[in-house]
C-alpha positions in Angstrom: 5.1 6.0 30.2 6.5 8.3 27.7 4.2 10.4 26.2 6.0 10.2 22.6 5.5 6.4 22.6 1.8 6.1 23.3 -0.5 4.4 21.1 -3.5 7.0 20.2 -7.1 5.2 19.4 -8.6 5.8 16.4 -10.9 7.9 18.2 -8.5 10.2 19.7 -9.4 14.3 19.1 -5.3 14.4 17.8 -4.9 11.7 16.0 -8.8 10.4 14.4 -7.2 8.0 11.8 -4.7 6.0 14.1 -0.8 6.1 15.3 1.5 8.7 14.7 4.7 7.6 12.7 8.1 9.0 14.1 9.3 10.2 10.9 6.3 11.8 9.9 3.9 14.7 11.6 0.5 13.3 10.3 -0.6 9.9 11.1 -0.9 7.0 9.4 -4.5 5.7 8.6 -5.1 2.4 8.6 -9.0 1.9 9.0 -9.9 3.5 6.0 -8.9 1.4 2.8 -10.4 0.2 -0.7 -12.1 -2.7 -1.6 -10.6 -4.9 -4.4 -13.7 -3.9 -6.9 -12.2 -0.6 -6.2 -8.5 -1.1 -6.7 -9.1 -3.2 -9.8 -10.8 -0.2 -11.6 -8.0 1.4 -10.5 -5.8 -0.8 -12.3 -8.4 -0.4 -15.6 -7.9 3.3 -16.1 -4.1 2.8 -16.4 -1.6 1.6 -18.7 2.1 0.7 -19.1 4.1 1.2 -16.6 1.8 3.2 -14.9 -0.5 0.1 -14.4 2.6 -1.7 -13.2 3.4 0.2 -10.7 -0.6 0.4 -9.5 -0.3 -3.5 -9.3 3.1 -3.7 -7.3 1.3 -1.4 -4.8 -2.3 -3.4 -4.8 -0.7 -7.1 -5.2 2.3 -7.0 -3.2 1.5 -4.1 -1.0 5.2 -2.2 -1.6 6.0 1.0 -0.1 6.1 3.3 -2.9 10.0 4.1 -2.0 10.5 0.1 -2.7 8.8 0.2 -6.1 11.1 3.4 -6.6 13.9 1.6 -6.6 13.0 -1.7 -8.4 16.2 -2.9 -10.7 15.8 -4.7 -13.6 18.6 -6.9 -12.5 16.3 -7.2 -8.9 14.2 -9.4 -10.9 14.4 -13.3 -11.7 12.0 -14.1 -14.0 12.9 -18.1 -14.0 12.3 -17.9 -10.1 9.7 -15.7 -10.1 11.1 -13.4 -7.4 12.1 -10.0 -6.7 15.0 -8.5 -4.1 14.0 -5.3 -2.4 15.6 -2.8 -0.3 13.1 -2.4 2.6 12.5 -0.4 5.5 15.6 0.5 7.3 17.5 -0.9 3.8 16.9 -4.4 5.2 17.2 -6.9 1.6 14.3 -9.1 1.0 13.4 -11.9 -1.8 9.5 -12.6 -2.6 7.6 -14.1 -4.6 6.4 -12.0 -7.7 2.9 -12.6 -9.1 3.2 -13.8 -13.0 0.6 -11.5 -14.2 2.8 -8.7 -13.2 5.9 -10.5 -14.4 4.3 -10.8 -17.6 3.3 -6.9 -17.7 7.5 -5.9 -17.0 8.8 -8.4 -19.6 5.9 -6.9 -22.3 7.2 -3.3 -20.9 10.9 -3.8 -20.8 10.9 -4.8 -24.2 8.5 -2.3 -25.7 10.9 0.5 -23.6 13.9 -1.0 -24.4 15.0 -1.5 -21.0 18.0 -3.8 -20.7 19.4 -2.8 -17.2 19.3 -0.2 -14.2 16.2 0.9 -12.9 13.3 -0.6 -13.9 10.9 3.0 -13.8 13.6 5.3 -14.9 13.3 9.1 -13.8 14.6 12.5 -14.5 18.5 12.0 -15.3 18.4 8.5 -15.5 17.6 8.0 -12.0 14.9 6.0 -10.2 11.2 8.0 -9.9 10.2 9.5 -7.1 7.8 9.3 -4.8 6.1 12.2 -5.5 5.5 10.7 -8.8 4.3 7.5 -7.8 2.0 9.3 -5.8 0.9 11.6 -9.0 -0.1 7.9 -10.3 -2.0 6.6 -8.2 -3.8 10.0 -7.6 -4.4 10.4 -11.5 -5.7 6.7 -11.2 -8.8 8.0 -8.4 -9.3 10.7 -11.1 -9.7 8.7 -13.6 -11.8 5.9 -12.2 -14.1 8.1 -9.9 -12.9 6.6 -7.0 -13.1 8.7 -3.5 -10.0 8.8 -0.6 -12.3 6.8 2.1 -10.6 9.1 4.8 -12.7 11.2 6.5 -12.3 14.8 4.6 -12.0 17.3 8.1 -10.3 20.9 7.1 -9.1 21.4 10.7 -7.0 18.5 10.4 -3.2 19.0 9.6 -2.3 17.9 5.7 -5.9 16.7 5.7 -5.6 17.4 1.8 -3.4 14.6 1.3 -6.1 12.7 2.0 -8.3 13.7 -0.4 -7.1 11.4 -3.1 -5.9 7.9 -3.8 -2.7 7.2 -1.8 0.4 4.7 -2.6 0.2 4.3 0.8 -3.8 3.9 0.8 -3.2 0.9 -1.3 -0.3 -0.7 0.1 -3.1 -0.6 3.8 -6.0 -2.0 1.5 -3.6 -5.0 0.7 -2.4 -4.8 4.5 -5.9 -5.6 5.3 -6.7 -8.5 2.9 -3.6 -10.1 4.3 -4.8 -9.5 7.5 -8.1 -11.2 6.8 -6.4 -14.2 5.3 -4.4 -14.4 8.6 -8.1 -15.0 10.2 -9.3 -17.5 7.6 -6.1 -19.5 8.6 -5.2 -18.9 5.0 -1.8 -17.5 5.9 -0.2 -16.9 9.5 0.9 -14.2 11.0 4.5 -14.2 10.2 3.8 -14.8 6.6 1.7 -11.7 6.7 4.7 -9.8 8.1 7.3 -11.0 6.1 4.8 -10.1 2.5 4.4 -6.6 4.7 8.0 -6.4 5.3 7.9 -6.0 8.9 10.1 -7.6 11.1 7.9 -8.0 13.8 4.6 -9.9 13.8 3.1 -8.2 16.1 3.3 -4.5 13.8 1.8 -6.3 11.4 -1.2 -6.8 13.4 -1.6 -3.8 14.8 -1.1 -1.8 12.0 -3.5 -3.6 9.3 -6.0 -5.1 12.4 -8.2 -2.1 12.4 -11.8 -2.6 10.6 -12.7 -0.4 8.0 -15.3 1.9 8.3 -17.9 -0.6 5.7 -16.9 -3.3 8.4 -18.1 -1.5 11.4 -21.2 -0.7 9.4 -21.8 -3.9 9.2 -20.7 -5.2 12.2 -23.1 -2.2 13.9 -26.4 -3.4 12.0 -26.3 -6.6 13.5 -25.3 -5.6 16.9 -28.9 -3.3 16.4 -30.8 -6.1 14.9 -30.4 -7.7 18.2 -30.5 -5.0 20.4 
């Protein structure tokens, strides 16, 4: 088996938060994410368009790149649905929740915004993800909220996680789906398809893993019978 393909544990002395992306020379965690008590205060701290863009993360789970590039003419507000360029620049319509709905048409008329992107950048261009990632970072700031990751100086960009990720959030969301999945609530290609994967079988790898409070949990009653 190639060595480049394998699948590291989460307990491997390499890779201690999970599989290793090909694009990327960290890994991606996915066993360490927020509770919703969490990710609604960091909604609170937040306002405008900055809360709008906390909620496409937390309630739809979009990659930060995908809420980048949101159009104003992406959105059907009679529908209720949104296009997206995904992964790979595969299209995608979903369902858009009207609370958020409600927060763009509020925002787009307070800004002004008739057409183009919907969170406009430096020259009229979409924002990056640098800046999304300033949001949700000044969110954790401001709400006193802690990165969950494991903080361990000999690991490699190990500051990155020491605040509140895009990608932290779009996981935390990840996992609730996943959970749903196990109450029957969804399956597991619906899962995928609100994930945007293509394959069922990523999404429950990826957002499968307990988090840490879970394995607390889960631990106390193996001892209580022990």
């Amino acid at each position: 088996m190639d060595k480049s393909k394998q699948i590291k544990t989460p307990f491997s002395k390499k890779l201690p938060f999970g599989k290793k992306s090909k694009t990327r020379k960290y890994p991606v965690p996915s066993g360490y994410t927020l509770d919703y008590i969490q990710i609604k205060k960091l909604i609170a701290v937040l306002k405008g368009k900055d809360k709008i863009i906390m909620k496409l993360l937390a309630y739809m789970g979009l990659r930060s790149f995908e809420v980048a590039k949101i159009r104003l003419e992406d959105i059907n507000f009679e529908e209720e649905t949104i296009k997206l360029i995904r992964k790979f620049g595969k299209p995608q319509t979903l369902p858009i929740p009207p609370e958020i709905l409600s927060d763009i048409e509020y925002y787009i008329k307070n800004e002004g915004i008739k057409q183009g992107y919907l969170f406009v950048g430096r020259n009229q261009g979409h924002l990056t993800r640098q800046s999304i990632g300033n949001i949700t970072k000044k969110a954790g700031e401001l709400a006193k909220i802690k990165s969950p990751y494991p903080h361990n100086p000999k690991y490699p960009n190990y500051k990155r996680y020491t605040w509140i990720t895009p990608h932290m959030i779009r996981h935390s969301y990840g996992h609730y789906l996943h959970q749903l999945v196990g109450q029957k609530v969804l399956n597991q290609e619906e899962g995928a398809r609100l994930m945007g994967h293509a394959k069922t079988t990523t999404f429950w790898d990826t957002y499968g893993t307990a988090t840490l409070s879970e394995l607390k949990e889960r631990h106390k009653k193996v001892m209580e019978d022990i």
